[in-house]
Each structure stands twice: as C-alpha cells, then as structure tokens.
VOFI-161041 format. One record per residue (C-alpha): residue number from 1; residue in three letters; chain; x, y, z. Coordinates in nm, 2 decimals. Example, Ala and Ser with C-alpha at 12.3 -4.5 7.8 and 13.67 -1.06 7.14 Angstrom:
BEGIN
{1,"ALA","A",{1.23,-0.45,0.78}}
{2,"SER","A",{1.37,-0.11,0.71}}
END
This chain:
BEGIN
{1,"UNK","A",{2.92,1.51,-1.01}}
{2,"UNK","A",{2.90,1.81,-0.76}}
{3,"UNK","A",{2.53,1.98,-0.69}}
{4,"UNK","A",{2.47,2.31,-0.97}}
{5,"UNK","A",{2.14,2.30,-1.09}}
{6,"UNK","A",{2.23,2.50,-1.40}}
{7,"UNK","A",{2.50,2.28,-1.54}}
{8,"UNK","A",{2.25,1.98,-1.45}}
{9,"UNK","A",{1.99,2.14,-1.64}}
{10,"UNK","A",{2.25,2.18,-1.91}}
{11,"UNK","A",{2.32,1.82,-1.89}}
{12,"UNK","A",{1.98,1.74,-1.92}}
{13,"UNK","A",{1.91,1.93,-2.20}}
{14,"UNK","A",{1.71,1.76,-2.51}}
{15,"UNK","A",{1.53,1.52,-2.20}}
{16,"UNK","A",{1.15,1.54,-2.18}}
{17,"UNK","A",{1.11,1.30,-1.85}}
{18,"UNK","A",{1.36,1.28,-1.59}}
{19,"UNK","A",{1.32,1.06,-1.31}}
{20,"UNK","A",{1.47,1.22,-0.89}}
{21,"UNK","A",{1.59,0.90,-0.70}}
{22,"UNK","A",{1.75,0.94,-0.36}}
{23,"UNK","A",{1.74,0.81,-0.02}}
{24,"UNK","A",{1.48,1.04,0.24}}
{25,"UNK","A",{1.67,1.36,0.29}}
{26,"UNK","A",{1.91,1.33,0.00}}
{27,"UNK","A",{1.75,1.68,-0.13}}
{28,"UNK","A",{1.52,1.57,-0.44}}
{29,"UNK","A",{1.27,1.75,-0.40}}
{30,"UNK","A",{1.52,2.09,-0.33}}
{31,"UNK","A",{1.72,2.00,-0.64}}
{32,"UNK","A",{1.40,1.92,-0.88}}
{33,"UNK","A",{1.25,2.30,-0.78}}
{34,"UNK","A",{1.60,2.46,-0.87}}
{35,"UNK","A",{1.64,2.30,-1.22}}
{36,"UNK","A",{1.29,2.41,-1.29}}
{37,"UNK","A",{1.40,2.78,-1.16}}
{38,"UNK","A",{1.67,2.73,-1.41}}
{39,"UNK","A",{1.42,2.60,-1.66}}
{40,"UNK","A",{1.15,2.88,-1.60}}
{41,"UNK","A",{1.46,3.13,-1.69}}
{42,"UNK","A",{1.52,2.96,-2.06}}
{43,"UNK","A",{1.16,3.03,-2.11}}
{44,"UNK","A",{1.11,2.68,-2.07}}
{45,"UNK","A",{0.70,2.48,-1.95}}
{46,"UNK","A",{0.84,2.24,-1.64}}
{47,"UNK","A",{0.58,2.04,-1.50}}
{48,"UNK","A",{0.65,1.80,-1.22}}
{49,"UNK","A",{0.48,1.49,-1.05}}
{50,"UNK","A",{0.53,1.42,-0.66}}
{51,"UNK","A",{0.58,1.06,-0.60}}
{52,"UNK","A",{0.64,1.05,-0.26}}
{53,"UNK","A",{0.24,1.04,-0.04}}
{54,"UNK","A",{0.44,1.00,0.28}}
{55,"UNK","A",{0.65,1.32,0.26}}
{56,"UNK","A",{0.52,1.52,-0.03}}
{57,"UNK","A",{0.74,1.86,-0.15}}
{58,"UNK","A",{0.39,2.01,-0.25}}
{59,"UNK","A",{0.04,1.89,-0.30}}
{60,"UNK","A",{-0.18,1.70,-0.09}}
{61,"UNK","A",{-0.04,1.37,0.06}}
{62,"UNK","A",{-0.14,1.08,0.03}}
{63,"UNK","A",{-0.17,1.11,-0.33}}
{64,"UNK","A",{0.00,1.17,-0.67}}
{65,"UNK","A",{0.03,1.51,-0.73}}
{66,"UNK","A",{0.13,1.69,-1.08}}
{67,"UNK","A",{0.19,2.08,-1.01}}
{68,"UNK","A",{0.34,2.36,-1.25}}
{69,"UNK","A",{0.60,2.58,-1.17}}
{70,"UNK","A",{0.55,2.93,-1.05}}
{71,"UNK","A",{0.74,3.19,-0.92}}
{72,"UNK","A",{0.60,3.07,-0.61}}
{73,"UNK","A",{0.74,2.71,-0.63}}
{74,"UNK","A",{0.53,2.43,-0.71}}
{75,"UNK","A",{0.15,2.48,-0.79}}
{76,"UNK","A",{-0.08,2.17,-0.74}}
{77,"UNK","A",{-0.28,2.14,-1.07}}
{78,"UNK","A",{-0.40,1.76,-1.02}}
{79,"UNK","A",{-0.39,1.47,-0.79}}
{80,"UNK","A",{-0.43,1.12,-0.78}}
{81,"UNK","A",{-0.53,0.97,-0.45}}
{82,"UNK","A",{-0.38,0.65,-0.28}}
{83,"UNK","A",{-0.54,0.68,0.11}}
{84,"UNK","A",{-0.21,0.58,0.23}}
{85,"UNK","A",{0.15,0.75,0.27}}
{86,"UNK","A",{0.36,0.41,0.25}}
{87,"UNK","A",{0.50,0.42,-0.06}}
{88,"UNK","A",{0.67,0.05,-0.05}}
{89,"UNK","A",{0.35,-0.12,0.08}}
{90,"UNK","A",{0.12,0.01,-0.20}}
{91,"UNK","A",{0.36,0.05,-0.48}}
{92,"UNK","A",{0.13,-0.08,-0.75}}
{93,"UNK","A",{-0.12,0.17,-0.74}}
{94,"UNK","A",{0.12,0.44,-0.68}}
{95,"UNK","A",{0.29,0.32,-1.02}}
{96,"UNK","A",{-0.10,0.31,-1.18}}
{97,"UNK","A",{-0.18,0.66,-1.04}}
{98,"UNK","A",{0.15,0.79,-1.15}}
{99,"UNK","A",{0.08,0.66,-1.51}}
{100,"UNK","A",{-0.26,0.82,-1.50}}
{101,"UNK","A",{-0.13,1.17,-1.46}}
{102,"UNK","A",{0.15,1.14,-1.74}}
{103,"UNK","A",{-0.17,1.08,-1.93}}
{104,"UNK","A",{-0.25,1.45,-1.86}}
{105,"UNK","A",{0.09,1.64,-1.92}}
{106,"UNK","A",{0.13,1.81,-2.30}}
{107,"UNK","A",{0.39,1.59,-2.46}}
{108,"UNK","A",{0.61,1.88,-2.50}}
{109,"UNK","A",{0.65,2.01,-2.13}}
{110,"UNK","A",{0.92,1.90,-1.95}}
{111,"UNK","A",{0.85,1.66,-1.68}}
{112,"UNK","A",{1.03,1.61,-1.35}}
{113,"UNK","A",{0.94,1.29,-1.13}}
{114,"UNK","A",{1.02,1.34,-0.78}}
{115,"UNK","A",{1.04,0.98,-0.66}}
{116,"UNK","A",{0.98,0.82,-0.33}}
{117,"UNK","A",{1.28,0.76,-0.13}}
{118,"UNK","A",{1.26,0.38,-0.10}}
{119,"UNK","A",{1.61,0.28,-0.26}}
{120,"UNK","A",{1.68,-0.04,-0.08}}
{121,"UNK","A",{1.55,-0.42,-0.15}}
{122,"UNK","A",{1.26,-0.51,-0.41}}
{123,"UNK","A",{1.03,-0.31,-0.37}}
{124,"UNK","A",{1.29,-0.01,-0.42}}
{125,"UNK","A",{1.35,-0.20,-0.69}}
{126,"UNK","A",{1.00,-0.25,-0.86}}
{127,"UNK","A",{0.95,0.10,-0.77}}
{128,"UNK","A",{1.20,0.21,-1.00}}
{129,"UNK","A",{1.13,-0.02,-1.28}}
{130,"UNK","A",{0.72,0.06,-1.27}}
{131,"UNK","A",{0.82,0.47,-1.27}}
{132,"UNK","A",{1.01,0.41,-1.54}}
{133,"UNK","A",{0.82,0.23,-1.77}}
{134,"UNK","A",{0.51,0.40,-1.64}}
{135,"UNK","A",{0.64,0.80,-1.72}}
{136,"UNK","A",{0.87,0.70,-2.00}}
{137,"UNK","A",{1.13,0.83,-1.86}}
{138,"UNK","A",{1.44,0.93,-2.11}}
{139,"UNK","A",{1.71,1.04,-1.77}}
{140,"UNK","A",{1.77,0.96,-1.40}}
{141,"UNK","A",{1.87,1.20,-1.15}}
{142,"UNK","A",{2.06,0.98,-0.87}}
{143,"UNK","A",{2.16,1.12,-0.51}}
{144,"UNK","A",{2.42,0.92,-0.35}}
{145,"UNK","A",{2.64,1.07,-0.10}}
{146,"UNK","A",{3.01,0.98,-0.15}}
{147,"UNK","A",{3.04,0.75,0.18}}
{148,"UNK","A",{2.71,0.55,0.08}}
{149,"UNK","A",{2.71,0.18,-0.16}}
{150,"UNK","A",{2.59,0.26,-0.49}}
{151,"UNK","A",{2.17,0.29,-0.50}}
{152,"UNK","A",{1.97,0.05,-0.74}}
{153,"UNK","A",{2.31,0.02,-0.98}}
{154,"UNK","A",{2.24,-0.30,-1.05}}
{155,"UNK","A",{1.90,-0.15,-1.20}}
{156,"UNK","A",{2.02,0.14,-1.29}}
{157,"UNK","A",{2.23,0.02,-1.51}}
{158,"UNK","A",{1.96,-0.25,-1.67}}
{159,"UNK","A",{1.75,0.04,-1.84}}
{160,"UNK","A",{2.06,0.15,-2.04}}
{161,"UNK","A",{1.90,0.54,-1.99}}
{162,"UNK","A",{2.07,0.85,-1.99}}
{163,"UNK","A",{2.20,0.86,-1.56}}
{164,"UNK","A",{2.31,1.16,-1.39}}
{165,"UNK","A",{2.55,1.09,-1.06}}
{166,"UNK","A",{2.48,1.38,-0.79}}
{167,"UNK","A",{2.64,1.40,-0.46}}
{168,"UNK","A",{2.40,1.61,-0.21}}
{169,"UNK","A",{2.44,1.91,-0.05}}
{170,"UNK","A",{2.66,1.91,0.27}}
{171,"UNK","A",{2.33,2.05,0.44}}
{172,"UNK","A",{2.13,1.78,0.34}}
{173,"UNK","A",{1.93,1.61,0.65}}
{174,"UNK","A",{1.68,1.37,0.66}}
{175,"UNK","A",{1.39,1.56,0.89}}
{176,"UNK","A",{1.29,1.40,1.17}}
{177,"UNK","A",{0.97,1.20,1.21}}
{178,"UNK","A",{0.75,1.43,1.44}}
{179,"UNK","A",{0.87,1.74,1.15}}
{180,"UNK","A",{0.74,1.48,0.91}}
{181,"UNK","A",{0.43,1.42,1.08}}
{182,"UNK","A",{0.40,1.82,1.17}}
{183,"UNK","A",{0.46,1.94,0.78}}
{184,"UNK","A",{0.23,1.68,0.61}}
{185,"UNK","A",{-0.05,1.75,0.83}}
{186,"UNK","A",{0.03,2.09,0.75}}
{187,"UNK","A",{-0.04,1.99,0.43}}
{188,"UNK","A",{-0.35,1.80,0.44}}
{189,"UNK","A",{-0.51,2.07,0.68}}
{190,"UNK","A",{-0.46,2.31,0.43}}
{191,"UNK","A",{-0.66,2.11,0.10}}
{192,"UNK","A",{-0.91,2.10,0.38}}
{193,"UNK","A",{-0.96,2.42,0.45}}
{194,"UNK","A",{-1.20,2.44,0.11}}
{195,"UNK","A",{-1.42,2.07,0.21}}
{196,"UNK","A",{-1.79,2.04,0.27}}
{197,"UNK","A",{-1.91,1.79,0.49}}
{198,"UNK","A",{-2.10,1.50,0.32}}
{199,"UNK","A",{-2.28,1.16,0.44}}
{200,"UNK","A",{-2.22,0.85,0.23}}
{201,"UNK","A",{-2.44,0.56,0.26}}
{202,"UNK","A",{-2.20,0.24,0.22}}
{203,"UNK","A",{-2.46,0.03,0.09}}
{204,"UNK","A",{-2.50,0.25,-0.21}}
{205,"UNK","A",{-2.12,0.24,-0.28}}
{206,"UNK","A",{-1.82,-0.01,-0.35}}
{207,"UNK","A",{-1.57,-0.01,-0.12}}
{208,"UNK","A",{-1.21,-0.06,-0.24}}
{209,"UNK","A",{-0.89,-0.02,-0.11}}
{210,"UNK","A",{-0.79,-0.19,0.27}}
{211,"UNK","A",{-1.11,-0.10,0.48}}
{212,"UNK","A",{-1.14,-0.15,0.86}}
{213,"UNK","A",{-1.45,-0.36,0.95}}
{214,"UNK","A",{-1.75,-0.20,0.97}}
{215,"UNK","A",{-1.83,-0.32,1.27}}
{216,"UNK","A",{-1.56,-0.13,1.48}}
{217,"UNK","A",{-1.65,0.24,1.38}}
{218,"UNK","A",{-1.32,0.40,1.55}}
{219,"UNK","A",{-1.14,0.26,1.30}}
{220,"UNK","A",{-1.31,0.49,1.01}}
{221,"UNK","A",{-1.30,0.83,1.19}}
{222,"UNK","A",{-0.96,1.04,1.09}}
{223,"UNK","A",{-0.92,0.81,0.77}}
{224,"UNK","A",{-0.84,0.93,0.45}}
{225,"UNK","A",{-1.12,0.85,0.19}}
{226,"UNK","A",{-1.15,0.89,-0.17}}
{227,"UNK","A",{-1.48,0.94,-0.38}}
{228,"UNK","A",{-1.43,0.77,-0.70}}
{229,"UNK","A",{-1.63,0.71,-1.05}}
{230,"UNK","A",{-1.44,0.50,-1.30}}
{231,"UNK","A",{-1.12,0.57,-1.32}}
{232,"UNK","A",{-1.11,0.91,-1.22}}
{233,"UNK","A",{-1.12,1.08,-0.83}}
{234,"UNK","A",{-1.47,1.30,-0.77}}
{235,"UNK","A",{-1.40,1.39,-0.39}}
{236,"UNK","A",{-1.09,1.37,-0.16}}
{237,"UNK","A",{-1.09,1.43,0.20}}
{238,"UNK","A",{-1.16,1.27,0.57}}
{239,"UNK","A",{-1.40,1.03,0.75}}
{240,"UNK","A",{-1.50,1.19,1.08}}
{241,"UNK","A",{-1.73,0.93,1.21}}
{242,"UNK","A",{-1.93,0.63,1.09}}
{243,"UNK","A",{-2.29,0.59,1.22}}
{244,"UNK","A",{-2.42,0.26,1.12}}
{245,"UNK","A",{-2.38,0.24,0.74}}
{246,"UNK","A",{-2.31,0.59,0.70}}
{247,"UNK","A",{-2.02,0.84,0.68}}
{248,"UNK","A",{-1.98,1.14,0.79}}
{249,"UNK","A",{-1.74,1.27,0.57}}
{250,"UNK","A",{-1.52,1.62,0.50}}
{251,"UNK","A",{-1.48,1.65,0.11}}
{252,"UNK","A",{-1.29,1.84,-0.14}}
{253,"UNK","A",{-1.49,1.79,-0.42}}
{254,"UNK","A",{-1.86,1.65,-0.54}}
{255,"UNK","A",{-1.93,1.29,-0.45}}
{256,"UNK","A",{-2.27,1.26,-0.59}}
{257,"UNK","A",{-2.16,1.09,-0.90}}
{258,"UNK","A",{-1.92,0.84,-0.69}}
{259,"UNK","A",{-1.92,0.43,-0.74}}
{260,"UNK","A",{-1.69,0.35,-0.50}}
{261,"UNK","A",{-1.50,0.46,-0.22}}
{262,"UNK","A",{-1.09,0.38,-0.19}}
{263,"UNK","A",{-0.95,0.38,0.14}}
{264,"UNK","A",{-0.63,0.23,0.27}}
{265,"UNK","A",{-0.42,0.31,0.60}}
{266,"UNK","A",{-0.34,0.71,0.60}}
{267,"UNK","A",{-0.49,0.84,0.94}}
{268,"UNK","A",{-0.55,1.13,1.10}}
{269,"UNK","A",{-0.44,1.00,1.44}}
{270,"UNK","A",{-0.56,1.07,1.81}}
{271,"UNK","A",{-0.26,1.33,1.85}}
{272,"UNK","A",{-0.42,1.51,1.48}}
{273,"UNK","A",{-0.14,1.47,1.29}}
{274,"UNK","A",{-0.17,1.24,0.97}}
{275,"UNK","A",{0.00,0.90,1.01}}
{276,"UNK","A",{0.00,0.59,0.89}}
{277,"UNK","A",{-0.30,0.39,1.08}}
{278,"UNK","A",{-0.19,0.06,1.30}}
{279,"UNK","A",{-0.33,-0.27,1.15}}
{280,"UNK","A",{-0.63,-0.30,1.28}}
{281,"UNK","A",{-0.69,-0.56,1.59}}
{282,"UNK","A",{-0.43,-0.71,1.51}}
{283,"UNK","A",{-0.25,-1.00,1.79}}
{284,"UNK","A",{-0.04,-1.36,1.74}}
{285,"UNK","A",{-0.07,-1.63,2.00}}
{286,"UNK","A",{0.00,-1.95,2.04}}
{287,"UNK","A",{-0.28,-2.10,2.16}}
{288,"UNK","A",{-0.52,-2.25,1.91}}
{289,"UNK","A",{-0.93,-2.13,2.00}}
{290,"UNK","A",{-1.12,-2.36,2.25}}
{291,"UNK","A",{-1.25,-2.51,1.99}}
{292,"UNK","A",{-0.93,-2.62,1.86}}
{293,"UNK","A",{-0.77,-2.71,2.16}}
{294,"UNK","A",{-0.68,-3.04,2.31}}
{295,"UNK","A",{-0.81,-3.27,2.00}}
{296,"UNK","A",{-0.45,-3.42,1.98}}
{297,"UNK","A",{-0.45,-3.49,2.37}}
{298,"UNK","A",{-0.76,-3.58,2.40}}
{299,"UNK","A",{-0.71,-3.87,2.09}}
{300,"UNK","A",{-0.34,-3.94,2.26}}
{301,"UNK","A",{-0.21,-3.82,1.93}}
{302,"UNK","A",{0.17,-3.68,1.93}}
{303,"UNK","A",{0.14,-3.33,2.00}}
{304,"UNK","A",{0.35,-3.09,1.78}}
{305,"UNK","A",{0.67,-3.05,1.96}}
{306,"UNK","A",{0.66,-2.65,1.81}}
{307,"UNK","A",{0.38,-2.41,1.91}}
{308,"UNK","A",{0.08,-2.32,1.66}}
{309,"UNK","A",{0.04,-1.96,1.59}}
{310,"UNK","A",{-0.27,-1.81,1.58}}
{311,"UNK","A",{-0.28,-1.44,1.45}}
{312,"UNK","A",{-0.62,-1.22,1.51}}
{313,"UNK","A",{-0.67,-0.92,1.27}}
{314,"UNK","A",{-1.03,-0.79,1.31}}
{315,"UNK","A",{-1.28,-1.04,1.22}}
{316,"UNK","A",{-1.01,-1.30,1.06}}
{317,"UNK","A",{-0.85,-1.56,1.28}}
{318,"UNK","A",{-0.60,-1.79,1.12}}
{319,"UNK","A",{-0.40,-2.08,1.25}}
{320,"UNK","A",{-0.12,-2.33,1.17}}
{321,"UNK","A",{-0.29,-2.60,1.29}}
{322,"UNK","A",{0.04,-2.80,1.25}}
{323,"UNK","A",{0.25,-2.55,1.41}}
{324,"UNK","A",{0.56,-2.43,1.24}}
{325,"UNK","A",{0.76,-2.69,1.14}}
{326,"UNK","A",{0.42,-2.94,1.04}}
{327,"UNK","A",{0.28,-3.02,0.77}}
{328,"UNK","A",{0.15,-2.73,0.55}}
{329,"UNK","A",{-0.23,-2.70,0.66}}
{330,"UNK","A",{-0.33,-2.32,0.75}}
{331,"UNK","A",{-0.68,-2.24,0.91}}
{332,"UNK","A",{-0.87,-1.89,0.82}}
{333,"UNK","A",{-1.22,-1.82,1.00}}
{334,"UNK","A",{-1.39,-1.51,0.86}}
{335,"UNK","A",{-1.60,-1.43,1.11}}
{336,"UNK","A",{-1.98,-1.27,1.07}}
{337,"UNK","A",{-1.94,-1.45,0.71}}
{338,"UNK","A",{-1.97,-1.81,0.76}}
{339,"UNK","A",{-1.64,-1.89,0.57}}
{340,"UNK","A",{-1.39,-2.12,0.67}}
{341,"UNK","A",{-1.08,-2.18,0.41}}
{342,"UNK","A",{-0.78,-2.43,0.47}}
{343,"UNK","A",{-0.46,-2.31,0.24}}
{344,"UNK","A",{-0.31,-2.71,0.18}}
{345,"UNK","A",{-0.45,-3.00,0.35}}
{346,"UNK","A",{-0.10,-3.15,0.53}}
{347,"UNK","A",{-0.16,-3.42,0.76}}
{348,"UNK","A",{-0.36,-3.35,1.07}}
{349,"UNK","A",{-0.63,-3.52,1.24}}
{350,"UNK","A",{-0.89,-3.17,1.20}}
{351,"UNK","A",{-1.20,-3.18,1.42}}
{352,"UNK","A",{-1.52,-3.28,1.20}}
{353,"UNK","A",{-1.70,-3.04,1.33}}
{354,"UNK","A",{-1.42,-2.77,1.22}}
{355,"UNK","A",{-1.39,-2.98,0.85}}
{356,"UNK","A",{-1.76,-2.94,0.83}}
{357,"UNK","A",{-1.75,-2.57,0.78}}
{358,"UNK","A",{-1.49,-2.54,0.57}}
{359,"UNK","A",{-1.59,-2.39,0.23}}
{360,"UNK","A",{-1.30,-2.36,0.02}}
{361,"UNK","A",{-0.96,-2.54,0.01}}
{362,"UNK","A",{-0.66,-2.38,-0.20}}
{363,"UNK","A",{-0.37,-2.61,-0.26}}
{364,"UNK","A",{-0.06,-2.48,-0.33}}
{365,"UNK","A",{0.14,-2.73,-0.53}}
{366,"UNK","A",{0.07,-3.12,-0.55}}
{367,"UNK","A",{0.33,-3.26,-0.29}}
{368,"UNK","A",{0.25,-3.52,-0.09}}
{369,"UNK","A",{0.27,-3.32,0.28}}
{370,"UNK","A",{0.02,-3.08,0.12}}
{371,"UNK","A",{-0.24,-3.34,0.06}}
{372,"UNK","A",{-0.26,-3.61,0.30}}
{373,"UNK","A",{-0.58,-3.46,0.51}}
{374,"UNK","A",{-0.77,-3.72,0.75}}
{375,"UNK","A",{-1.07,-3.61,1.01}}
{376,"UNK","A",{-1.11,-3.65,1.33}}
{377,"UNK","A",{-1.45,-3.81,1.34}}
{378,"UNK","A",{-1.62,-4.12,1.56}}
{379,"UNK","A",{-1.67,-4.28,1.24}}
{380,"UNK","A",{-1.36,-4.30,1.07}}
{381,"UNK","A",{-1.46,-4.53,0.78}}
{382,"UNK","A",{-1.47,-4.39,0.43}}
{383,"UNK","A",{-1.85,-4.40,0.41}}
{384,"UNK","A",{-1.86,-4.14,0.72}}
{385,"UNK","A",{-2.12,-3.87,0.62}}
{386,"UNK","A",{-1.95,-3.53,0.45}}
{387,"UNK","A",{-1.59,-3.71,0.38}}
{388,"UNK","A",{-1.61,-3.77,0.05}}
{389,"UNK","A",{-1.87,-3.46,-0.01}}
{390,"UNK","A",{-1.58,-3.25,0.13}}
{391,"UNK","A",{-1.31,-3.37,-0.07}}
{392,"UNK","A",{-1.48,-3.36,-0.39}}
{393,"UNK","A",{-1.63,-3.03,-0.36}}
{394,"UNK","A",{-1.39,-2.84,-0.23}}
{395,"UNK","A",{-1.08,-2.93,-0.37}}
{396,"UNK","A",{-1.03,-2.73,-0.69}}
{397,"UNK","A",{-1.22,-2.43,-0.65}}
END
C-alpha cells in the first residue's frame, strides 16, 4: 500500500493499539506523527509510546517515553528509564518498561507504538512478540520498501492481527551515525537543562542494572543513572564523578526516597555526545595466568593441540582451561571476592592449589566429558586432603 496517512488512519479505524515496525530510517516515527495529525482533526485523544532508546522521535532516550499529541508534535508526559540505547541487547526490560506505561494510558485513547527498528534475527523477533503481547496490540503498521525480503512475516503472520503493508517514502534515509549521536544528545541535554546535582552514597542503595566496578571510577562519570523506588523511576539523569562510595550526580527529579539505582551501558562519552559505553576492560588472550601456565609441561602431560582463551572483563578473568575443542571445563576468578567457579568439570589435571579455591561448580548436563575432573596434586590417592570435601560440596549447589 502506498504512504497517505489519512487513508491509513481510515484503515485503521475502530483499532485502539497499533503497533510501527520498520527497519532504521524506514520513516515510523514521521508516519505515526501524521496519522495522529489526522487523528487530532476527527477530534480524536492519540497518545503514543517511543520504543526506540537509541534514536527516540521525542522524549528523553534511553528510556520509554509515552507523549500526547499537540499542535506542536509529540509532548513527553512520562518515561520509563532503561540506562542504555541498545534496544536488541536489553529487550526484556524494554518489553517490561513498555508494559508499565500501557498501564497508564485511559483505555479509550488511541495508542501508537513506535517500535525499535531491529527487524532482523531473534531478537527482532522476541521484540515483536513481547510488544505485542505487552501493549495488546489489535494492528501492525509494517514499512518495507518494495526491493527489501519481507520483515518478521513469518511472525507476522503467527499473531493472526489486523497488518497494514506500507512502502516508505521515496525520501526516506536512514541518518547517519554522528546525526544520530548529534540529535539524541540534543535530546538528553535538553531534559537536563531542569536537573539538580545530588550525591548518592552506594552503600545506602541497591545497585541494579550492568554497573562498572567500583573500583575504576572513570567508568561511572558520563553514565546514565536512574533513581528508583519499587517499581516506579524517582530521578533520571547523569553520573559526573564517583568519589569513593559516592556519586556525584545531575538529576531530574527527587531521589531521597530511592532503593536502588539502575544503570546499564548509555554514556556520555569523552567527545559529549551520548553513546553506547565500551565493555568495560574488556581483552581475550591465549595465554592462561602464571598461575596456570605450564602444569601440563611441567607433568609431561599432552598439551592441548588448540590454544586456551582467556577473556578479562574488569575484575572477572575466565578461561578454557581445555582450550576449544577439550573437554568442557571453564574457569571464572572474581577477583576482590574470593570466588572461584568451574562451569562443568571435563577432564583436566587442574592445579590443587587452583581446585582449592574453587567455591561453586555448575554442571551443565550429566555427560560423561562434563564430569570426569581429576587434580593435579603430589598425593594423588583418593584419601588426599580436600578431594572428596570438594566433590561433595560443591557439586550441586
């Protein structure tokens, strides 16, 4: 079907929640603010929810944001915050935060969903299924130019909904990335402009969400942070420094009644725009630590013919202590916490002072290259000190 918003809102006449999905640049968010133009001339309440934190059409990003038509455009009235603008990676709480907003709209306003454009693989997929289910939605808008495969028809066609076909706009373009970066700092600057600075003692408060260590405060200062109690957000705004155990913090908001504090990967980077933050510390290797290192050589035991990855993100270090094509037997420090965890015990001859410090052991399935563990130990009878205390203690937490 050809773009006119007023035969589309024609079409969609008689449907309370209709659902935008389109690749990035497929003109959503255009189309979704002319039918409610159209809408607002019939005399009729459109309300609509921005589902996209990465590259919001109104609102604040990094969050959910409901707004109400104007002859402006779009009018923020509410917002649920996600600290993060990746839409694929953190699709469950973007599905929870959109369900949480629905829970605000009067039951008889029309509702417009402006989805995220992630149309490709599962989590396009669970996307569309969890927005769906989550804003009971009664019609679909789909974009799709004429040149492109069909998007999610497979799924599409599973929910048995009312689906509208729409070719975009010869002037469609996806922006670039730098006018992406540029317009949603533009954006966040802007819900800014009314915060108060704060400082939040972190011992006082939970902290949820995908925090950086503490110990590396330049990875809290430009963050995104969120002031919560219960379910619902008190305070929204940025981290500009940590000093020991305490934030100093820009807020929108009052965050004297907050429990806990969410905060994921959106960052306000060196260059001030707001981007997505690079995992933290994060390296692979394949060289095992000194501590690991020659055992096998030094026992004249066959050395793995692959290498053994070790990846370092912050304070975690994990290995394959069998290397890639071994048994099954994965190695996790956690440093500064004195925990050591082994994900399947495949056969490998693990230093006993390494097997002494391990405190939990999660097995997988019961196969017989999962289980068949054996120590490294100058005393390699069955009555050697810690063997059996290991086995039986560990096993099955």
């Amino acid at each position: 079907m050809d773009l006119d918003p007023s035969s589309l809102a024609q079409r969609l006449s008689g449907r309370r929640r209709v659902l935008f999905v389109g690749a990035p640049g497929s003109g959503k968010s255009t189309l979704a603010a002319q039918i409610a133009a159209v809408l607002a001339q019939q005399g009729a309440a459109c309300t609509c929810i921005g589902g996209d934190p990465g590259s919001p059409a109104f609102g604040v990003p990094g969050a959910v944001c409901l707004g109400g038509w104007t002859a402006n455009g779009w009018e923020c009235t509410d917002l649920e915050p996600l600290c993060t603008l990746d839409a694929g990676r953190f699709r469950l709480p973007l599905i929870q935060a959109l369900g949480r907003l629905m829970k605000r709209v009067p039951q008889h306003q029309i509702m417009l969903v402006d989805g995220p454009g992630v149309v490709r693989g599962a989590a396009a997929a669970e996307l569309l299924s969890g927005f769906v289910q989550s804003a009971g939605i009664d019609a679909i808008l789909a974009l799709q130019g004429g040149g492109e495969s069909p998007t999610l028809e497979e799924e599409l066609s599973a929910f048995r909904l009312f689906v509208v076909r729409v070719r975009p706009a010869p002037e469609a373009r996806r922006p670039g990335k730098s006018a992406r970066n540029r317009r949603r700092t533009e954006l966040w600057d802007k819900y800014l402009e009314q915060s108060s600075e704060y400082r939040i003692d972190l011992n006082e408060v939970a902290l949820t969400g995908a925090p950086p260590p503490r110990e590396v405060p330049s990875a809290w200062a430009g963050r995104q942070i969120a002031l919560i109690n219960g379910r619902r957000c008190v305070a929204f705004g940025e981290v500009r420094r940590l000093d020991g155990h305490a934030l100093a913090v820009k807020l929108c908001g009052n965050p004297r009644e907050a429990q806990a504090i969410l905060i994921r990967d959106a960052m306000r980077r060196r260059d001030g725009l707001l981007r997505t933050a690079e995992l933290f510390g994060e390296s692979t290797t394949v060289s095992p630590p000194p501590d690991m290192s020659g055992t096998r050589e030094a026992l004249h035991l066959r050395t793995p013919p692959e290498p053994r990855p070790v990846a370092h993100v912050g304070a975690v270090t994990a290995m394959l202590v069998n290397g890639v094509f071994g048994d099954p037997l994965l190695h996790v420090r956690l440093q500064h916490q004195r925990r050591s965890l082994l994900f399947d015990l495949g056969e490998s001859r693990l230093p006993a002072r390494i097997a002494h410090q391990v405190t939990d052991v999660f097995i997988s399935h019961a196969h017989v290259d999962h289980i068949r563990f054996r120590l490294v130990t100058p005393f390699p009878d069955r009555q050697s000190p810690g063997v059996p205390h290991l086995w039986s203690s560990r096993i099955g937490r």
